[in-house]
C-alpha positions in Angstrom: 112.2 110.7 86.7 109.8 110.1 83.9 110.3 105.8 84.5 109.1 106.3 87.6 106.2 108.6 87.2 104.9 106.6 84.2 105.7 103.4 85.2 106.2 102.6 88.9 103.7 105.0 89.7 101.4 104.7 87.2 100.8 108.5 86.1 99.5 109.3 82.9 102.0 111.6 80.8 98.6 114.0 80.9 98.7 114.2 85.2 102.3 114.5 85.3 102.6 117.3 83.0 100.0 118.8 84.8 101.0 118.7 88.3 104.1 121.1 90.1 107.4 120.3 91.2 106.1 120.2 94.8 102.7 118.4 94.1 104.6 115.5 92.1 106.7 115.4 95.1 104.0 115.1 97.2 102.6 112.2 94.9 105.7 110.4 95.3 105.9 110.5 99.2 102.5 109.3 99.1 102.9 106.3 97.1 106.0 105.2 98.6 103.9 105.1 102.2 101.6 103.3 100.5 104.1 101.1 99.0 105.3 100.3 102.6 102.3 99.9 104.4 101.5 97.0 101.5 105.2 95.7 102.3 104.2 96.0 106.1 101.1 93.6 105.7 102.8 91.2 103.7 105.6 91.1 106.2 102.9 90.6 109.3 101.2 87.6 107.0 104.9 86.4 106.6 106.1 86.3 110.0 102.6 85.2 111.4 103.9 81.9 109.6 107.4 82.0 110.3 106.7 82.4 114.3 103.9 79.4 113.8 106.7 77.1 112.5 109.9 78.5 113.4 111.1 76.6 116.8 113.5 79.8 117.5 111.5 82.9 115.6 113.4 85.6 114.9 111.7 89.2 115.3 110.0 90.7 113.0 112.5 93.3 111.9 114.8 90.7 111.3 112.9 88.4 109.6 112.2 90.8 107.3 113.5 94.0 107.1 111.8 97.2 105.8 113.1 100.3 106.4 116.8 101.6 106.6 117.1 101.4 110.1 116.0 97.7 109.7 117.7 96.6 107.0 121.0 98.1 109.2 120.2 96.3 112.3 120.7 93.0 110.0 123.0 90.2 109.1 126.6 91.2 110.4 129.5 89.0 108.7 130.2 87.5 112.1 126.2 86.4 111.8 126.3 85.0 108.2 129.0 82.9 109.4 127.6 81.2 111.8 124.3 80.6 109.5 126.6 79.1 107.4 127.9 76.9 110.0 124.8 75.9 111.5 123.7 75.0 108.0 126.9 73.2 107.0 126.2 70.7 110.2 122.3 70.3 109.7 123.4 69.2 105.8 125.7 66.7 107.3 123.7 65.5 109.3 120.9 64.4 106.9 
């Protein structure tokens, strides 16, 4: 707990100390939606270029997933697989 206070999050030993159970909590929920909405505009630069050059863009939750519920709406084996082959016949192909 004290790793992420002090160094993710940036807290001096001084504010964490300081602070109560449920107002460090509070800190933390806040800087993990701040942490995501950073992700989120990176991700919306990202795709902006992705759709721009893609000729088949994928959407933006699976270009790059964020949340949980993202991340679990991903790459199934069956997918992966077929990635691969689709890679495996544009490397022949060259």
């Amino acid at each position: 707990m004290h790793e992420y206070a002090f160094g993710v999050m940036g807290l001096s030993p001084l504010q964490y100390y300081g602070m109560t159970e449920s107002e460090y909590l509070a800190q933390c929920e806040g800087f993990k939606r701040r942490e995501l909405g950073e992700w989120e505009r990176t991700r919306i630069i990202a795709y902006t270029i992705h759709v721009h050059n893609a000729k088949d863009p994928k959407r933006i939750e699976e270009f790059m997933p964020l949340t949980k519920e993202e991340r679990s709406m991903g790459l199934t084996p069956e997918k992966m697989m077929d990635i691969w082959e689709q890679h495996k016949k544009k490397s022949n192909g060259r």
